[in-house]
N, C-alpha and C positions, 0 to 999 in steps of 0.2 A: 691816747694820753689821759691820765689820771685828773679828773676834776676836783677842786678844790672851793670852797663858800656855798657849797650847794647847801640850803636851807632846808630843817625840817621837816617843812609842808611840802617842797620837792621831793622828797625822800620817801612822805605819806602817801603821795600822789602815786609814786613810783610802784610802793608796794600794794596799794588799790590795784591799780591797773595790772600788777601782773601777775598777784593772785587772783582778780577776776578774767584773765587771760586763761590760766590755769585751770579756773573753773572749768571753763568750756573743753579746755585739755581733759579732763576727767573724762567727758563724754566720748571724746574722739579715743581716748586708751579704752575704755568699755565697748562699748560698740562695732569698732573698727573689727576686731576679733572676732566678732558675731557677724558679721556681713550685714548690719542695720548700718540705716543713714544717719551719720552724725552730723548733716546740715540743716535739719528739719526734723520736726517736732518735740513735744515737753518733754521737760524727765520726768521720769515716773520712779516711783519706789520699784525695787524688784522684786520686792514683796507678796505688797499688797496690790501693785499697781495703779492706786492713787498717784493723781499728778499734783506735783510738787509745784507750791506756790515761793512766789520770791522771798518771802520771810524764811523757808525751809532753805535756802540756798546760798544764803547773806554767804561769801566765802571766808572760812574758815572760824568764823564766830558762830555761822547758823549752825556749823557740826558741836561747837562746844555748848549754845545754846538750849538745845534740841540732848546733849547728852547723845549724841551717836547714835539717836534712834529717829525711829519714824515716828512724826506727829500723830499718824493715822492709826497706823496696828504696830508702834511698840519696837518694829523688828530693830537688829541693829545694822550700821551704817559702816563700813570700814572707818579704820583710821585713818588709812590709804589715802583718803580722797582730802581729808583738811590737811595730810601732809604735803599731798602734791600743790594744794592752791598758797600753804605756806610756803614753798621753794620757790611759787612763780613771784609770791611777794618779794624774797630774800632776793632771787635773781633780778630782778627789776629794779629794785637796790643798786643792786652791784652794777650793772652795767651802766645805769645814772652815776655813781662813783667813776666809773673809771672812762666816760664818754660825752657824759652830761647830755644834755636833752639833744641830741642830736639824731643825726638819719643815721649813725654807727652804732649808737645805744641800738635804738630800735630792728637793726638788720643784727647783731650781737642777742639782743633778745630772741630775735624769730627762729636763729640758728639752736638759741639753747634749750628752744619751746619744743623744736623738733626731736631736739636728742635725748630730751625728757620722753616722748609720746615713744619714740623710739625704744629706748631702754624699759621703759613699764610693759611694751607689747610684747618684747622680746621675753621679759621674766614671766611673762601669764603663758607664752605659746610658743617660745624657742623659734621665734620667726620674725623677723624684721619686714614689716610691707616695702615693696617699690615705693609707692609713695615716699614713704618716709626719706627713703634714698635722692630721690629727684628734688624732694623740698631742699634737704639739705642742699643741695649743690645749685639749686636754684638763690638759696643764702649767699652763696659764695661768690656767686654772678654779680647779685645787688651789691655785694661788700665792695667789689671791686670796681661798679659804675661810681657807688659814692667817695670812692678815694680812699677806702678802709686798707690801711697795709698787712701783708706784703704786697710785692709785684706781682704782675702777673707768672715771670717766673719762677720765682718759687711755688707758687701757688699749682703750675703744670708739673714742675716736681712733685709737689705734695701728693698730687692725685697716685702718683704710681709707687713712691720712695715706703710705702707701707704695703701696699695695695699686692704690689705684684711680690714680694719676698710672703704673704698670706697665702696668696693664689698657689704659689705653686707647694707651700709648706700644703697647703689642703689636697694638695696633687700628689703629693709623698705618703701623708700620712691622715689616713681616714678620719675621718671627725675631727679634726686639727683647728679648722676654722669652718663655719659655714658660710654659705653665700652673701646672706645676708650681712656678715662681718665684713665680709672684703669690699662690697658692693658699699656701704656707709663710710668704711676707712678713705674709699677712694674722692668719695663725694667731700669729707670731711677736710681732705684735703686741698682742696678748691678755694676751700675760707679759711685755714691757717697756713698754709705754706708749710715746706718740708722741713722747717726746723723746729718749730710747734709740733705738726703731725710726729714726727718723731718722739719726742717728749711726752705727747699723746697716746701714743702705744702703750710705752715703756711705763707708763704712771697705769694705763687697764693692763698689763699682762702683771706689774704687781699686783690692784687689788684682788683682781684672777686670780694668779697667783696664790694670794693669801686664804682667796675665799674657800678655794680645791685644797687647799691645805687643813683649813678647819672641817670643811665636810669630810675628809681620810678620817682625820686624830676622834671628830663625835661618832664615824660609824653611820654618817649621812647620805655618803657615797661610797661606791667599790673605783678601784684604780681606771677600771675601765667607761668609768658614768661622763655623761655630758651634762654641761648645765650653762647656761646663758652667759655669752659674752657680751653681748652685746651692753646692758646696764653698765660693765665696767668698760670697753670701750667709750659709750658714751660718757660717762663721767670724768673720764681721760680728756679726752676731747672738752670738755667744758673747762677743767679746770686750767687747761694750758691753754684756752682761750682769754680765759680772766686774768689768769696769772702768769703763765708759760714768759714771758719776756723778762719779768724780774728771777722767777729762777733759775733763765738761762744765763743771765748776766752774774748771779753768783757762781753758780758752779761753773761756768768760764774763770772767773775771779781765781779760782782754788787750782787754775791750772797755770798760773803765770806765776 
């Protein structure tokens, strides 16, 4: 349910805490890919390999600070990484808005933390970790201890109602989906239930959709190229978690 009088300094707090969530989300989408440990030790430039002090890390102010470079030798910084700690601010937001300081914000947040890590992994390396997969569904567990709806069944629906019409499209037709797509969808569906997961598809097979359409028309890709669904799954998935219940109540609207 949507909160309402939530104050400023809530809002602040919100967006502290999950751009500095975010932060650490940088390391784990770097890393992870590389087979280093992203539970232990500094960051380092990749540079220069100087380690990075806490002023160099402020999120998303220390990259505007710093000008996108290294303190030490100069090099530059992606942009990458103050956008990702600004979405964890924006989403931290959002789910304060629409849960307020509760144990559903917080299980709402960890869900969207993961389909973040998710979706960045997949666009560097066209590969979704396990991990990623079990967190998610592990989300979906906690959603459901603290009282977070749907029921549990739709949420058994949800796991297969995308899951298995994937699987065996990938059984038909080569590179259609990879594993890691069906393997996420399924888990995804654990914490939105079959009529979100649905709406969830249909919102990543558009911007899919859109994206394989602008790579044809620039000459970016040939009919036959792959390129990552998973980012658009995942953002599918976020936004019919945030919002998914007011747009299905419209477009029910339009059918009566």
């Amino acid at each position: 349910m949507e909160q309402t009088g939530i104050s400023a300094a809530v809002y602040a707090f919100c967006f502290v805490y999950g751009a500095c969530i975010f932060s650490f989300l940088n390391v784990v989408i770097y890393r992870l890919p590389r087979h280093l440990p992203f539970w232990k030790g500094r960051s380092k430039c990749t540079t220069c390999g100087h380690v990075l002090g806490a002023a160099d890390m402020i999120p998303v102010f220390g990259w505007l600070l710093l000008r996108g470079r290294c303190r030490y030798c100069g090099a530059r910084f992606s942009g990458r990484y103050a956008a990702v700690e600004l979405l964890g601010g924006v989403l931290g937001c959002l789910v304060c808005q629409k849960y307020g300081l509760t144990l559903d914000a917080l299980t709402a947040f960890a869900f969207l933390a993961v389909l973040t890590a998710a979706a960045f992994v997949d666009w560097d390396t066209m590969e979704i970790p396990n991990g990623f997969v079990l967190a998610a569904a592990l989300t979906g567990c906690v959603s459901l201890i603290v009282g977070m709806e749907p029921a549990w069944p739709s949420r058994l629906a949800g796991v297969f109602c995308v899951s298995v019409p994937m699987l065996i499209l990938a059984c038909l037709i080569a590179g259609a989906f990879g594993g890691g797509d069906i393997k996420l969808a399924a888990a995804c569906g654990l914490m939105l239930g079959w009529r979100l997961e649905l709406l969830a598809v249909f919102l990543a097979i558009l911007g899919g959709g859109g994206y394989g359409i602008y790579l044809l028309l620039t000459g970016k890709a040939k009919r036959d190229s792959h390129f990552a669904f998973g980012p658009f799954l995942s953002l599918g998935m976020g936004a019919a978690l945030l919002w998914g219940e007011p747009v299905l109540a419209w477009y029910l609207s339009l059918l009566r």
